[in-house]
C-alpha positions in Angstrom: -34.2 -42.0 -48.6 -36.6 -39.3 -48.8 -35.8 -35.5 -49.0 -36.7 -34.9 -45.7 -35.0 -37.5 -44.1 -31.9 -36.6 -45.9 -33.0 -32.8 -44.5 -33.1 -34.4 -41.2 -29.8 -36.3 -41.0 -27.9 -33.1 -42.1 -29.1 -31.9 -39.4 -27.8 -34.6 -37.0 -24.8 -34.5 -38.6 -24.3 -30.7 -37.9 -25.3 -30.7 -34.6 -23.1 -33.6 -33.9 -20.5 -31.4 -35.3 -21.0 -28.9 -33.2 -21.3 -30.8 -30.4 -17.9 -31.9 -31.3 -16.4 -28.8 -31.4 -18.0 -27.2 -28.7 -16.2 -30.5 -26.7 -13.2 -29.6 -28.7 -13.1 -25.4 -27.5 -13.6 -27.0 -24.2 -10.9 -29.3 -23.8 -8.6 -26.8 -25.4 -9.3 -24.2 -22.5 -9.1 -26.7 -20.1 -5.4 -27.5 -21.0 -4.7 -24.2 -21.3 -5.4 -23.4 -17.8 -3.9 -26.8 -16.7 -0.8 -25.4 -18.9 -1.0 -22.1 -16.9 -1.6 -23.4 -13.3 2.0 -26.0 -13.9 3.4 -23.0 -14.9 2.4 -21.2 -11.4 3.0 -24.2 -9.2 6.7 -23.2 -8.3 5.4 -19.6 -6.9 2.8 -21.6 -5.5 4.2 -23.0 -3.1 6.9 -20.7 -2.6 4.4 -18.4 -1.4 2.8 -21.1 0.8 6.6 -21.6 2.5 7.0 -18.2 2.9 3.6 -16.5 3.8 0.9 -19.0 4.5 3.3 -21.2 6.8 4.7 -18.8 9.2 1.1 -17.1 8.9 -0.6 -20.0 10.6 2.1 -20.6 12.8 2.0 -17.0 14.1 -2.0 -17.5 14.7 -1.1 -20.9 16.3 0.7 -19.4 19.1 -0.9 -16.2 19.4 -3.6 -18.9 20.9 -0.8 -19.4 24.1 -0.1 -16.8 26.6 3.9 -17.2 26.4 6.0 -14.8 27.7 9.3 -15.5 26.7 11.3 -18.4 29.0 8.1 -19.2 30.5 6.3 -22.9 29.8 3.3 -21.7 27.2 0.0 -22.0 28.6 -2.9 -22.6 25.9 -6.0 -19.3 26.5 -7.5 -19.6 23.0 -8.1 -16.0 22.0 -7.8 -14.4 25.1 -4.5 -12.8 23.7 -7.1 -11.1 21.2 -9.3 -10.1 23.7 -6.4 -8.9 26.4 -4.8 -6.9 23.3 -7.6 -5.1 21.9 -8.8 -3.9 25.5 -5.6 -2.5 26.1 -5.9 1.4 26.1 -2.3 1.5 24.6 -3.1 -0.7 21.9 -6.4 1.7 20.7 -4.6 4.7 21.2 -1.2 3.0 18.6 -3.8 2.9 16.3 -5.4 5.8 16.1 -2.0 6.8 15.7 -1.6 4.6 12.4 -4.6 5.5 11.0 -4.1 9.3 11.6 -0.5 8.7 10.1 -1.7 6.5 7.0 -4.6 9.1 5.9 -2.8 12.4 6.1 0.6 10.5 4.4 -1.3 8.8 1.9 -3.3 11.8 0.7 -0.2 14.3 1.0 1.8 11.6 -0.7 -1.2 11.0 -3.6 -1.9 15.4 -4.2 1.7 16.0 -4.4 2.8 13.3 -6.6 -0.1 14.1 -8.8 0.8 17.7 -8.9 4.5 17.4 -9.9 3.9 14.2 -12.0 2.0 16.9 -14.0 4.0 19.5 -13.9 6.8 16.9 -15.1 5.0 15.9 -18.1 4.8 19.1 -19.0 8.4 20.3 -18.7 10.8 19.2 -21.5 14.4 20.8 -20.8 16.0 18.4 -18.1 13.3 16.0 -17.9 15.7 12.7 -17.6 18.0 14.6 -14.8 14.8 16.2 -13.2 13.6 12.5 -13.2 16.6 11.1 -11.7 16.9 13.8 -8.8 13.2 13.4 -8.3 13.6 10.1 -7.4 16.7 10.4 -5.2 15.2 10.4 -2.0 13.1 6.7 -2.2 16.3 4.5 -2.7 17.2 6.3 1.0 16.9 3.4 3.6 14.3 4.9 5.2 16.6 4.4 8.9 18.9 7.0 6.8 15.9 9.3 6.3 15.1 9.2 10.3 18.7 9.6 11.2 18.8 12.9 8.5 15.5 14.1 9.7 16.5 13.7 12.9 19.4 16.0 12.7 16.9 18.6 10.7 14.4 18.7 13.8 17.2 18.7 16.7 16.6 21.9 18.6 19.6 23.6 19.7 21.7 22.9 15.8 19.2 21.6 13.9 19.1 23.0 10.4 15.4 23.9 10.5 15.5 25.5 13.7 18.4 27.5 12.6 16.7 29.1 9.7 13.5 29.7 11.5 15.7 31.5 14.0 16.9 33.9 11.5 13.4 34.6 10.1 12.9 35.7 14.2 10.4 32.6 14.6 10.8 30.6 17.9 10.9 27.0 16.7 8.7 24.5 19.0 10.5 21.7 20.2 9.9 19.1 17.6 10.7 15.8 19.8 9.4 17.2 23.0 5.6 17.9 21.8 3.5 15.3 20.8 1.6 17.0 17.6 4.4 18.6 16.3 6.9 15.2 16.9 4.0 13.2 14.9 4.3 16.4 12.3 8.1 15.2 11.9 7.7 11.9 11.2 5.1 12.8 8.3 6.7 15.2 6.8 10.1 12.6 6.6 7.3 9.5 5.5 6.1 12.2 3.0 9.5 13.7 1.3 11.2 9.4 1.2 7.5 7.9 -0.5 6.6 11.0 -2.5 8.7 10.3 -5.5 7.5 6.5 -6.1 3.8 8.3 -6.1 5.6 11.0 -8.7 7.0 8.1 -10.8 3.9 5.8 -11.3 2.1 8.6 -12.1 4.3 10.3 -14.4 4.3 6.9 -16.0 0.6 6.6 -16.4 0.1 10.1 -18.1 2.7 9.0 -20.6 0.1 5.9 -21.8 -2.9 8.3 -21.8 -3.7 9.0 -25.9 -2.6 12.1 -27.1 -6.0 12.2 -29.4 -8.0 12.4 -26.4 -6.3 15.3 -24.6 -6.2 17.3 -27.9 -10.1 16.5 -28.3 -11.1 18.3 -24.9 -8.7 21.3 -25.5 -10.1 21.7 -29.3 -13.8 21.5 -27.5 -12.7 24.3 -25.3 -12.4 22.2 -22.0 -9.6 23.5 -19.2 -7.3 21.9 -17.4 -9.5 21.5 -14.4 -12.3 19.8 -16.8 -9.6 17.6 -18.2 -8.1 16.6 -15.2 -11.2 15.8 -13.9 -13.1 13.9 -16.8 -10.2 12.6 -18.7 -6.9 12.1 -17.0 -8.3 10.9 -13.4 -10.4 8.0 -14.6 -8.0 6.5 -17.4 -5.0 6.9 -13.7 -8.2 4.8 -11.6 -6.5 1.8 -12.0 -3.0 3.1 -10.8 -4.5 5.4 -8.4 -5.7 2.5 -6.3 -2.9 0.2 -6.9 -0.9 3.2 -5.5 -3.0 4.1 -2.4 -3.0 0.3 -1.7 0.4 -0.2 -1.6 1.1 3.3 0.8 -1.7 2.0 2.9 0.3 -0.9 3.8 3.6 0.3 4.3 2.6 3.4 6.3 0.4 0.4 8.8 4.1 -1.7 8.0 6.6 1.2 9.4 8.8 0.4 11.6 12.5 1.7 11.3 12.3 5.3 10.5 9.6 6.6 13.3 11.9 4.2 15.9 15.5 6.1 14.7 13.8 9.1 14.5 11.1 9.3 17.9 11.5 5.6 19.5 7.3 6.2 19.2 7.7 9.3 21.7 7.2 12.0 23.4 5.3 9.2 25.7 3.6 7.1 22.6 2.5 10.4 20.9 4.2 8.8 17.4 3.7 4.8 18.8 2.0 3.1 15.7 0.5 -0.7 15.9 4.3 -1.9 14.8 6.2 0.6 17.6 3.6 -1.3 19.5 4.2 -4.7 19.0 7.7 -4.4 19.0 7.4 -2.8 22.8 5.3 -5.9 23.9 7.5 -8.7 21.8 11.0 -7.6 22.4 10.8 -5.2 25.6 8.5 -7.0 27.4 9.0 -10.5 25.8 5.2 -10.8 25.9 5.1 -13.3 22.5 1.8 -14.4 22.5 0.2 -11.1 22.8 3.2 -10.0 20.2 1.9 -12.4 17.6 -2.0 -11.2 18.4 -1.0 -7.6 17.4 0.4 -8.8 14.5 -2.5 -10.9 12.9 -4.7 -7.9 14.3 -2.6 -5.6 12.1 -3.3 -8.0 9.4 -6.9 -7.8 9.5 -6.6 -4.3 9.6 -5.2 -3.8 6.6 -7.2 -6.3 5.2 -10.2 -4.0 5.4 -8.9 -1.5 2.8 -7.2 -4.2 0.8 -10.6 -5.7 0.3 -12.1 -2.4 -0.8 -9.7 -1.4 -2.9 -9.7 -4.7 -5.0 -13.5 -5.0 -5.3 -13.0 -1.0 -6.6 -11.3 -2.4 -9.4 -13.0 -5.4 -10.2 -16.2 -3.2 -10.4 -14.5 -0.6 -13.1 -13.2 -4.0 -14.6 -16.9 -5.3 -14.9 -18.3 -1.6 -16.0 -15.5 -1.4 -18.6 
C-alpha cells in the first residue's frame, strides 16, 4: 500500500473513532437523563395527583353555573365573563394588588436592612436570630386574633398608648384606609423575619475577598451595597419576592379573623372574595372561576420573575 493510502486510512480510522465516541458521549447522556427522569417519576405523578388533577377538575366545573343543591347547567365560560364584570370582584383586586406591592416591598427594605445590620452585630447573634424569627412560626389566625386585640378601640394596647401621648387614635376597624393599614402592618411584622432570614443567609455566602476589595478601593457602603452585595442576593431577591407575591394573592385566615374583609369590602382581597361567593352564597361555579382567575393572576409575575432569572443565568 502506498504512503498515502496508508495516510488516508488513518484517517478513516480516526474519524471512525471519533464517530464512535461522539455515539458513545451521546448514549451516556442519554442514560443519564433516563437515570434522572426514573428518579423523578414518583414526584411526578404525585404532583399530577395533587395539583394538575384537582386543577383541571376545578376548570371543568367552573364551565357549569352550579349553585350549590341545584342540577348544574353547562355556560362554557360565562362564569369568566359574569365574574370578571362584577364590580366587587375588580374592586377585591385592586385590594390584592395594593396589599401585595406595599407588603412585599415593606417586607423586602426591612428584611434587607436588619439582615444587614445582623451580619454585622456579633454579641447575641444566635439569640438575636432566634427572637428574630419568633413571630413567622405564629399561625398567622394567631397573629390576626393578637392584632386584633392591639387595634381594638376602647382597650386596645395601641390606642392606649397613643392616648397617653394625648393623640386621638382613629378607629382602626371602622375606616377603611386605616383597617387596610392594620392588616399590613400584621402581614408585615408575621412575613418580615423569613425575608430577614434568607437574606441574612445569602450575605453569609458572599466572599469576604470581594467586600474587602471595594472598602481597600475606597468604595462606601452605599457603592457596595449597590455594585456588590445586590447583584450576587438577585437570585434570592427574586426567589423571595416570588414566593411573598403568592402568599399575600393566597391570604386568607389572618385578614378574615382580623377584618372578615371589612369595613364594607375595604380589606376584601380576591380569596375574602371567593370565599363570600363559594361558601356564603354557595355560588360554586363562579367560586371555582375566581379561583383559576387568581391563578392566572399570579401567573403573570411568576412568569416574569422566572424569565428574570434565566436571563442572569444566560448573561452569567
Amino acid at each position: 500500500m502506498s504512503r498515502c493510502g496508508q495516510h488516508a486510512a488513518c484517517r478513516n480510522a480516526a474519524a471512525r473513532m471519533r464517530v464512535a465516541a461522539d455515539h458513545s458521549v451521546i448514549i451516556e447522556a442519554a442514560m443519564k437523563r433516563t437515570k434522572y427522569l426514573l428518579f423523578a417519576t414518583p414526584s411526578l405523578l404525585l404532583m399530577c395527583v395533587v395539583m394538575l388533577y384537582p386543577l383541571c377538575y376545578a376548570f371543568w366545573h367552573s364551565l357549569f353555573s352550579y349553585n350549590l343543591g341545584d342540577t348544574p347547567r353547562f355556560v362554557g365560560l360565562g362564569n369568566y365573563i359574569k365574574v370578571f364584570s362584577d364590580p366587587d370582584f375588580l374592586h377585591s383586586v385592586q385590594v390584592s394588588l395594593v396589599f401585595s406591592v406595599v407588603t412585599v416591598s415593606a417586607e423586602f427594605i426591612l428584611g434587607l436592612s436588619v439582615a444587614l445590620l445582623l451580619d454585622r452585630i456579633t454579641l447575641g447573634k444566635r439569640l438575636l436570630t432566634v427572637l428574630i424569627y419568633l413571630p413567622f412560626v405564629v399561625t398567622p389566625s394567631a397573629t390576626g386574633v393578637i392584632f386584633k386585640w392591639l387595634f381594638m378601640p376602647q382597650w386596645g394596647i395601641l390606642n392606649q398608648f397613643l392616648k397617653g401621648l394625648s393623640i386621638v387614635p382613629p378607629s382602626w376597624f371602622d375606616n377603611s384606609f386605616w383597617a387596610m393599614v392594620a392588616v399590613i402592618v400584621a402581614e408585615i411584622w408575621q412575613n418580615t423575619p423569613f425575608v430577614v432570614i434568607v437574606l441574612y443567609s445569602g450575605l453569609q455566602s458572599i466572599p469576604v475577598e470581594c467586600i474587602e476589595a471595594a472598602e481597600m478601593d475606597g468604595a462606601s457602603q452605599g457603592r457596595m451595597l449597590r455594585s456588590i452585595v445586590l447583584p450576587l442576593l438577585r437570585p434570592l431577591v427574586l426567589v423571595i419576592i416570588m414566593m411573598r407575591t403568592m402568599d399575600t394573592w393566597r391570604l386568607f385566615d389572618r385578614i378574615y379573623v382580623m377584618t372578615a374583609g371589612g369595613p364594607g369590602s375595604a380589606t376584601e382581597t380576591m380569596t375574602l372574595y371567593n370565599f363570600r361567593i363559594s361558601f356564603k352564597m354557595l355560588r360554586v361555579g363562579e367560586g371555582l372561576a375566581v379561583g383559576i382567575w387568581t391563578l392566572v393572576f399570579l401567573a403573570i409575575p411568576i412568569i416574569t420573575y422566572l424569565r428574570s432569572m434565566k436571563s442572569k443565568e444566560v448573561e452569567q
